[in-house]
C-alpha positions in Angstrom: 241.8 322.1 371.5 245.1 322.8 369.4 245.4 322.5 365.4 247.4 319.6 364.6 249.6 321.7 363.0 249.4 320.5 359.4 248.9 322.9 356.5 246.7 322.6 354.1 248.6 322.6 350.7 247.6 323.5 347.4 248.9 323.4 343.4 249.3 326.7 342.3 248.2 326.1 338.8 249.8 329.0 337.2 253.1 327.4 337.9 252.5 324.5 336.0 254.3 324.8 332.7 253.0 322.2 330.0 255.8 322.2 327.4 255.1 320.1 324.9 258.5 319.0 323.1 259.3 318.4 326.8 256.3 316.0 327.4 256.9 314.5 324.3 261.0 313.4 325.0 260.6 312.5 328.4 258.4 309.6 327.0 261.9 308.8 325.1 263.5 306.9 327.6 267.4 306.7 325.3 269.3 310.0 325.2 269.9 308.8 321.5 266.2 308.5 321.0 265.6 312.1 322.7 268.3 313.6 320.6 266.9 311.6 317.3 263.2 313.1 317.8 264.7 316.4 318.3 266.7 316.4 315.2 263.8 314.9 313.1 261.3 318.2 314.5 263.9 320.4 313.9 264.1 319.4 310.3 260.2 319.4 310.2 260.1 323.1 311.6 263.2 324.4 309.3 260.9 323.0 306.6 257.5 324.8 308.1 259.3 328.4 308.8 261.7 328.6 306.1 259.4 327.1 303.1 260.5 324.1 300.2 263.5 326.7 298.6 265.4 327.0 301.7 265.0 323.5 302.6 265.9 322.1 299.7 268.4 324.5 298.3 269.7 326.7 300.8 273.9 325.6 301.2 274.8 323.7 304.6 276.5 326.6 306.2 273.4 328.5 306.0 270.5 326.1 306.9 273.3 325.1 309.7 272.8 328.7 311.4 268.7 328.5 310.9 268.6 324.9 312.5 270.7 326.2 315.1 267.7 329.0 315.8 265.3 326.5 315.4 266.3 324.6 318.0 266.5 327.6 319.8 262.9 328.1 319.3 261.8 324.3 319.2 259.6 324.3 322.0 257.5 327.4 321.4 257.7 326.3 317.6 256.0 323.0 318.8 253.0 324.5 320.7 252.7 327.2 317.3 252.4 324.5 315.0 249.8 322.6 316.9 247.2 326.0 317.3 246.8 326.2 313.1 244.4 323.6 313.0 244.2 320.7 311.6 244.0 321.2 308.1 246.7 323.6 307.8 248.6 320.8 309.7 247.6 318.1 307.4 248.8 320.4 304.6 252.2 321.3 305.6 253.2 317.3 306.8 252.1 316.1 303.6 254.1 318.9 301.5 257.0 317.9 304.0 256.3 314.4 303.1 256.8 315.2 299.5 259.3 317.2 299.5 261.7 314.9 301.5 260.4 312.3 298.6 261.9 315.2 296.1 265.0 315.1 298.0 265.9 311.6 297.2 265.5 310.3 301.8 265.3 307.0 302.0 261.8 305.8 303.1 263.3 304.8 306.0 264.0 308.2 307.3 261.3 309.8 305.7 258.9 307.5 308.0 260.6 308.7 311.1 260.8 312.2 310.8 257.0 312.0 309.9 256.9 309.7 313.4 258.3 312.1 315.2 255.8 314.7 314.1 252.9 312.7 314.9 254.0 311.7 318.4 254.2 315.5 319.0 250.6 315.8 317.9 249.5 312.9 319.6 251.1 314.4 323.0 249.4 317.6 322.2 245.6 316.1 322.0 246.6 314.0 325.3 247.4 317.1 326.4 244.1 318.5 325.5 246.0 321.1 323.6 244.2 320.3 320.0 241.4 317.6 319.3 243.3 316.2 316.2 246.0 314.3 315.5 248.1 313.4 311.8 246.9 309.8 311.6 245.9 310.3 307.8 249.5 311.7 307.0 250.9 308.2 305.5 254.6 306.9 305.4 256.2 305.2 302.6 256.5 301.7 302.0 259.7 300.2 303.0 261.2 297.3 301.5 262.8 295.4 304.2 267.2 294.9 304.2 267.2 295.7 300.3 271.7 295.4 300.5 273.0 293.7 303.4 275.8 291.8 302.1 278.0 294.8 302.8 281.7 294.5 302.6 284.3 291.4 303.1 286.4 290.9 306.1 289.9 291.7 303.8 287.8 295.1 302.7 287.0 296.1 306.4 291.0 295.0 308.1 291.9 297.3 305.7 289.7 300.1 307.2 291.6 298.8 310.0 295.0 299.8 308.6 294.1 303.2 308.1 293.8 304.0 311.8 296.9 304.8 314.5 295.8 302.5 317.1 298.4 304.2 319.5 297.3 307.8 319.0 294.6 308.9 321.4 291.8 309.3 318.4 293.1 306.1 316.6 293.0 304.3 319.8 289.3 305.1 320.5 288.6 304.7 316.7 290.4 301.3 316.6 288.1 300.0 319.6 285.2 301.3 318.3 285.8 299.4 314.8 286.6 296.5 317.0 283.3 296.2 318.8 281.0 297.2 315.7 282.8 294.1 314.0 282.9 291.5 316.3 279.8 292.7 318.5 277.6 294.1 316.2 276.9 296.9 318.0 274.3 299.6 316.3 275.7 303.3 316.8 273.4 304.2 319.8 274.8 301.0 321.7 278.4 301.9 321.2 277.7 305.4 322.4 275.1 305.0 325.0 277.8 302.8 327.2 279.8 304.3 330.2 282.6 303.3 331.5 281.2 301.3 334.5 279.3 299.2 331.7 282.6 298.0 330.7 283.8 294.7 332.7 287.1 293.7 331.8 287.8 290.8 334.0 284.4 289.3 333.1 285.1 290.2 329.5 281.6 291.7 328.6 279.7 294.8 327.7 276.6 295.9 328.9 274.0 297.7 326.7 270.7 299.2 325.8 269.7 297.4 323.1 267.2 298.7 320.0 263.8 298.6 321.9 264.5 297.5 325.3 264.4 299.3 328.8 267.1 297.1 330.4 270.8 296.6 329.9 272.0 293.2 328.7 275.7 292.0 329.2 277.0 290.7 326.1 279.9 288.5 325.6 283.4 290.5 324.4 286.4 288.5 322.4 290.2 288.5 323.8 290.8 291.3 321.1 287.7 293.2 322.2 288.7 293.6 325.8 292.4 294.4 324.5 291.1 297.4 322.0 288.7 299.3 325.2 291.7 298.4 327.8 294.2 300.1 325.4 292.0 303.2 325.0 291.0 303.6 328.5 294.8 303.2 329.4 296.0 306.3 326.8 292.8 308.1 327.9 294.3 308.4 331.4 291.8 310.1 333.6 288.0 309.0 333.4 285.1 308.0 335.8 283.2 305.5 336.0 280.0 307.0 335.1 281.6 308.9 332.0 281.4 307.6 328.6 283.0 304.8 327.8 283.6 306.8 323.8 284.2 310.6 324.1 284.7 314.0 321.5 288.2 314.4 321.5 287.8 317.8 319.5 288.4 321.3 321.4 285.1 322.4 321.3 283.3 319.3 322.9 286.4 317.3 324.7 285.4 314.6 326.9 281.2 314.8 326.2 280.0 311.6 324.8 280.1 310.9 321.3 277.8 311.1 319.0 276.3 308.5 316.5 276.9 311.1 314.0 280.1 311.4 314.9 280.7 307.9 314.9 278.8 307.6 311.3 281.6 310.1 310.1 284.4 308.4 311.4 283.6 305.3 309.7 282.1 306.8 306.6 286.1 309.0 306.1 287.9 306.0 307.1 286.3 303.3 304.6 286.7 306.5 301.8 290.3 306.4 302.7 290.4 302.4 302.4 288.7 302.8 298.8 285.8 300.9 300.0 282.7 303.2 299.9 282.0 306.4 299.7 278.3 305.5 301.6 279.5 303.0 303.7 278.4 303.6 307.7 278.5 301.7 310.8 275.1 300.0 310.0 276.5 298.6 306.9 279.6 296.9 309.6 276.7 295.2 311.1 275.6 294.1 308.0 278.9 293.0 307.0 279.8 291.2 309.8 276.1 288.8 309.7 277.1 288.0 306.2 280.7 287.2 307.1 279.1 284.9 309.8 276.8 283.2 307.7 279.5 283.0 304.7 281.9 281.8 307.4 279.5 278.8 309.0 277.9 278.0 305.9 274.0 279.7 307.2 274.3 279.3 310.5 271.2 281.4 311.0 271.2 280.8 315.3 274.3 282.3 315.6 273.7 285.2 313.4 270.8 285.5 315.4 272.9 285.7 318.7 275.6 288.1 317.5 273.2 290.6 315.5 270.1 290.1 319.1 267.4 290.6 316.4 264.5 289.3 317.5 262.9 287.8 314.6 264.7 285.1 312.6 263.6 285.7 309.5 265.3 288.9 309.4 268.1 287.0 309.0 266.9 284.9 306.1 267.2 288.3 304.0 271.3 288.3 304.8 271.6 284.4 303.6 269.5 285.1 300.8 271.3 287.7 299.7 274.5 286.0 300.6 273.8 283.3 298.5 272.4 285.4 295.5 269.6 283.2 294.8 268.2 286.1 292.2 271.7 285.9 290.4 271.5 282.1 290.1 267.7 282.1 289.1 268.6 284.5 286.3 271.8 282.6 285.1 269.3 279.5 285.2 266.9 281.2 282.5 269.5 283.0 280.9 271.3 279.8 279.5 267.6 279.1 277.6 267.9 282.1 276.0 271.5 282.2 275.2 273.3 284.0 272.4 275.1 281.0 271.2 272.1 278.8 271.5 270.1 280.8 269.1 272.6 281.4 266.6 272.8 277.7 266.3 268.9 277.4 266.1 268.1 280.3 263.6 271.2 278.3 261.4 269.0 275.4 261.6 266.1 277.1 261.0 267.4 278.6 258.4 268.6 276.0 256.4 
């Protein structure tokens, strides 16, 4: 009787190569959540190889050059750090820990670069390539939306000014300004868009919101649609599955822009406007929820709808601070205490 022709198959298991670093961002389903973890280890492992002094000292130019060999060397640095065991591991998170403290990071992004560590653990022991993990290792205590009053409308048009809407740069810049204004938009939504995600005749955006898995069209303004068609228009030549924001530098011309890179465009252009030295594209979100709320007297639903976060008490922070109920309380007790006032008393008392 003839063989049925089938072959048996079978896994060669020496061709199975478990990276690590690349188990633990493939989990990450955003590119700017893949590139996020892999900055935060790479600042972990320049602390681990190169010690506290080099970390902490060492000028930008040269820790530049040993990042750039670290993340070289990230993945075979990953599977290192997880064979020293777990005290040794313990040790070196928490002296990272404090010496990010020394630094002056917010707690913010101390707790996620200490995340990021920990997922890469945790992949490890699923892994079955340790037995531990850095559960112990704590984060910091973070005070929830401490400043979110941010700038004024008049502050931010003149950001505005600063920028050549009708030069290639200053048209992308302008649109981007435009859409983290009046959308809201957090820096990984404004880059993670392509082209294709923009529809002009239905006048809406789609993107990947903080958290989520899906797209969600959101709702553009007359001026919004205006600012992306004028780009797109001086931009010329594109596809529809490029970014909808590229690098107009040499070096990186027509990749997809960064949030760095978007951070630093906003960051020079409200230090040219005399606004802040500090101020980013989170604090235009910020901004723009106040100006809201200042605008329709606490409308907290509509805040709620252009800033998509999902609990409404978030927003009670940015009409709190709007209103400045600390400021008022003090003025309140102030007035019993006032200079005036007890001049007049110790007089009377006095006499």
């Amino acid at each position: 009787m003839a063989e049925s022709g089938l072959v048996r198959l079978e896994i060669d298991e020496s061709a199975v190569d478990v990276d690590l670093l690349r188990a633990v961002l493939v989990e990450k389903t955003k590119p700017s959540t893949r590139e996020g973890y892999t900055k935060d280890l790479v600042d972990f492992f320049l602390f681990v190889t190169q010690g506290e002094m080099v970390y902490g000292v060492e000028g930008p130019k040269r820790k530049s050059e040993i990042k750039a060999q670290v993340k070289v060397e990230l993945s075979r640095l990953s599977q290192s750090f997880v064979g020293i065991g777990r005290l040794k591991a313990l040790e070196l998170a928490a002296r990272y820990r404090e010496c990010m403290m020394q630094r002056g990071l917010q707690a913010n992004t101390i707790n996620r670069r200490l995340s990021a560590v920990k997922s890469m653990v945790r992949m490890a022991r699923r892994l079955e390539m340790c037995d531990w993990t850095l559960a112990e290792v704590d984060g910091l205590t973070v005070k929830p939306y401490r400043d979110t009053r941010g700038i004024t409308a008049s502050q931010f048009r003149l950001m505005m000014v600063f920028v050549n809407r009708f030069s290639l740069a200053g048209s992308r810049d302008f649109a981007m300004l435009t859409l983290l204004w009046e959308a809201g938009l957090r820096r990984s939504e404004l880059v993670g868009c392509d082209v294709r995600h923009f529809d002009s005749e239905q006048k809406r955006l789609s993107i990947l919101g903080k958290g989520r898995n899906e797209r969600e069209w959101i709702d553009l303004t007359e001026s919004g649609v205006l600012a992306i068609s004028e780009w797109l228009e001086l931009r010329e030549v594109y596809g529809l599955t490029e970014p909808l924001f590229i690098s107009l530098d040499r070096a990186n011309w027509g990749s997809r822009l960064s949030g760095t890179s978007v951070y630093r465009i906003v960051r020079a252009l409200a230090k040219k406007a005399g606004v802040s030295e500090n101020f980013g594209p989170h604090k235009v979100r910020h901004s723009g929820t106040t100006t809201y709320l200042e605008m329709t007297g606490g409308d907290l639903r509509g805040a709620q709808a252009y800033s998509r976060h999902a609990n409404l008490n978030t927003l009670k922070f940015y009409d709190d601070n709007r209103k400045q109920l600390q400021k008022k309380a003090s003025a309140k007790l102030a007035e019993t205490i006032s200079w005036q006032k007890n001049s007049d008393e110790s007089s009377e008392v006095r006499k």
